[in-house]
C-alpha positions as MATLAB code, in Angstrom:
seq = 'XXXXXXXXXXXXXXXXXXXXXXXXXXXXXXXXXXXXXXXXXXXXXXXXXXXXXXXXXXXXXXXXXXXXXXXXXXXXXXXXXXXXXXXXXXXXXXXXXXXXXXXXXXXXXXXXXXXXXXXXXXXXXXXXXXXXXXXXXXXXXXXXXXXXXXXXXXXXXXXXX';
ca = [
       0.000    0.000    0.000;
       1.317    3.539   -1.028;
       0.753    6.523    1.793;
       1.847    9.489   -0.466;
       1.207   13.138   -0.013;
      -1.166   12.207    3.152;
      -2.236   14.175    6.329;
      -2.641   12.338    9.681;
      -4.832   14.423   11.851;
      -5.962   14.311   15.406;
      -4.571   10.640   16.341;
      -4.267   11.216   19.658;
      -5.267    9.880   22.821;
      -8.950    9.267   24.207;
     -10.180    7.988   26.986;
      -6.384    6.427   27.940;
      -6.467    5.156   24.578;
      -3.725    6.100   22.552;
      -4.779    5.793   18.752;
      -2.137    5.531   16.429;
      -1.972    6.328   12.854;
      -1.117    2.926   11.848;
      -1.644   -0.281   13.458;
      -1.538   -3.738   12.636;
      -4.845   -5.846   12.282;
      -5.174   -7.714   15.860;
      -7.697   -9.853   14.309;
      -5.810  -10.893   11.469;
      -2.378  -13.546   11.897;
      -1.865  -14.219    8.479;
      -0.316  -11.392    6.560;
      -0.258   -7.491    6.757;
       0.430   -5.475    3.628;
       3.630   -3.491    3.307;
       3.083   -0.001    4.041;
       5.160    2.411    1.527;
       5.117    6.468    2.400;
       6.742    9.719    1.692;
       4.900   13.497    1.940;
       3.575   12.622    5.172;
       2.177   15.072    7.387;
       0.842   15.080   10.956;
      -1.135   17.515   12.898;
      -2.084   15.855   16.521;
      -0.454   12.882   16.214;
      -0.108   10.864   19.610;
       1.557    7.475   18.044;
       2.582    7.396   14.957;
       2.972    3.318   14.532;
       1.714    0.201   16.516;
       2.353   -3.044   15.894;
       0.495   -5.964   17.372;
       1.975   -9.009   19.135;
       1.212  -11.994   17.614;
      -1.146  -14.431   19.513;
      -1.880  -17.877   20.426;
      -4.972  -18.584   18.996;
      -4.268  -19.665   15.329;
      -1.612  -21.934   16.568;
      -2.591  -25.369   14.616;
      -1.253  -28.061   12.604;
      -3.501  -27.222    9.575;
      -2.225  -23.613    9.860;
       0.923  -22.167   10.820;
       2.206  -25.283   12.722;
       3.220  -24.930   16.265;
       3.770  -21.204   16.642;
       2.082  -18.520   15.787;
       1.322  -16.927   12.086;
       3.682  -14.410   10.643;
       1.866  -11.413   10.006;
       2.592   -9.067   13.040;
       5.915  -10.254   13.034;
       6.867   -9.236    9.503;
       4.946   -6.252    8.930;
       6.953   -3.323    7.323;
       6.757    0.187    6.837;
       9.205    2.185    4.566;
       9.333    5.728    5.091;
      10.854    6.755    2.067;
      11.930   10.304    3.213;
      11.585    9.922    6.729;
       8.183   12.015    7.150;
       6.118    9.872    8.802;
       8.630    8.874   11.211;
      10.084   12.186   12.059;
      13.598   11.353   11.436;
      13.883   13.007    7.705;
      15.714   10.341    6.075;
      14.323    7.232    4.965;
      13.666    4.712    7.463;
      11.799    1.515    7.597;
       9.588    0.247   11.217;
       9.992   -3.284   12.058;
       8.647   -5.261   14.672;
      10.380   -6.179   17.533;
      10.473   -9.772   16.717;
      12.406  -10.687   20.334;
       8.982  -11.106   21.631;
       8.729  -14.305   23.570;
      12.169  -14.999   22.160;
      13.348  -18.022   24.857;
      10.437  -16.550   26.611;
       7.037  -18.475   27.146;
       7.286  -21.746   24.319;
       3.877  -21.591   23.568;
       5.012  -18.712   21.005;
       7.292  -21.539   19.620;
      10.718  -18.797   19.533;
      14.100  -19.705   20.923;
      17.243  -21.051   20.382;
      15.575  -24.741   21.265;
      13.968  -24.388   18.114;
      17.569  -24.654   16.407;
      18.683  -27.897   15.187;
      21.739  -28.917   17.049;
      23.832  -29.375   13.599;
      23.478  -25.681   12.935;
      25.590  -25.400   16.221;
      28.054  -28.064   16.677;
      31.258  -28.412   14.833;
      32.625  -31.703   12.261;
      33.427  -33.303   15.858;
      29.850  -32.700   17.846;
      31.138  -30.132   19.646;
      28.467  -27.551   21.012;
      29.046  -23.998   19.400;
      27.971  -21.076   21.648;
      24.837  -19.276   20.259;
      26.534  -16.492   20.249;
      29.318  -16.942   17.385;
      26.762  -18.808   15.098;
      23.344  -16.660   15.545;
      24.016  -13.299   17.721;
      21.332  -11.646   16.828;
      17.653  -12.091   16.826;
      14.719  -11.103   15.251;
      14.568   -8.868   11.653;
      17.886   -7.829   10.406;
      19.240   -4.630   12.418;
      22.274   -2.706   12.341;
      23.635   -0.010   15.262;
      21.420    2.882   12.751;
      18.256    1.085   14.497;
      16.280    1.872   17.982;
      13.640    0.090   19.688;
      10.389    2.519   20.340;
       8.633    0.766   22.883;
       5.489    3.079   22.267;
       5.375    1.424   18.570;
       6.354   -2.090   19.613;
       8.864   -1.528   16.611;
      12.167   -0.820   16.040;
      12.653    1.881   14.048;
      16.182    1.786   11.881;
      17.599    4.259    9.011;
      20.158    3.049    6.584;
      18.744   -0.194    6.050;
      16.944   -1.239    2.985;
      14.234   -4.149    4.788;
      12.164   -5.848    1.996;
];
């Protein structure tokens, strides 16, 4: 979806709501469309972005297997000029796919989940974590910043696609 030349007005916060300008579907775990701006502006704009956390309840065989669909964890928006997300250079928002990383397995994310040959050497020696897979989650780089308020990370300098 293309967000060009728009004006975001009066997203701000009710009731101890806040509502932002874009959000993720929290009814729907199977895909979100890429979101693609530039000419953004906002007048009374609480929260710009908020992305959902995925949940439990499509977890089935028949569907996405034994953890949870993909959609809130690979939904993207590219700020092409960096107007909607204030920075003025092009940026892309992410979400923060740690979520329940080696947290609760229900969400089916860890290092568990890794087969032991991707971290063992010729001889069957264990390989830390660490020097194999250091990072986790969508690709980052130190241009990138968690915004808690978004439930994204928000990261310049990095073409995500």
């Amino acid at each position: 979806m293309y967000l060009n030349r728009l004006t975001f007005a009066n997203y701000g916060s009710e009731c101890g709501n806040v509502n932002p300008a874009i959000r993720t579907n929290p009814a729907y775990e199977d895909m979100q469309m890429p979101i693609i701006s530039s000419g953004i502006t906002k007048i009374n704009v609480a929260s710009t972005v908020r992305y959902d956390n995925p949940s439990l309840g499509s977890i089935n065989p028949s569907d996405c297997v034994d953890f949870p669909c993909d959609a809130k964890k690979k939904a993207l928006v590219i700020d092409t000029d960096g107007s909607l997300t204030g920075t003025g250079t092009p940026s892309t928002i992410v979400p923060d796919n740690t979520f329940e990383w080696d947290g609760d397995r229900s969400y089916g994310q860890g290092y568990y989940r890794v087969p032991k040959t991707m971290v063992s050497d010729v001889d069957g020696n264990r390989i830390p974590y660490a020097d194999v897979m250091p990072n986790v989650g969508i690709a980052q780089s130190n241009n990138c910043s968690v915004n808690a308020d978004w439930n994204a990370v928000l990261c310049q300098n990095i073409d995500h696609r």
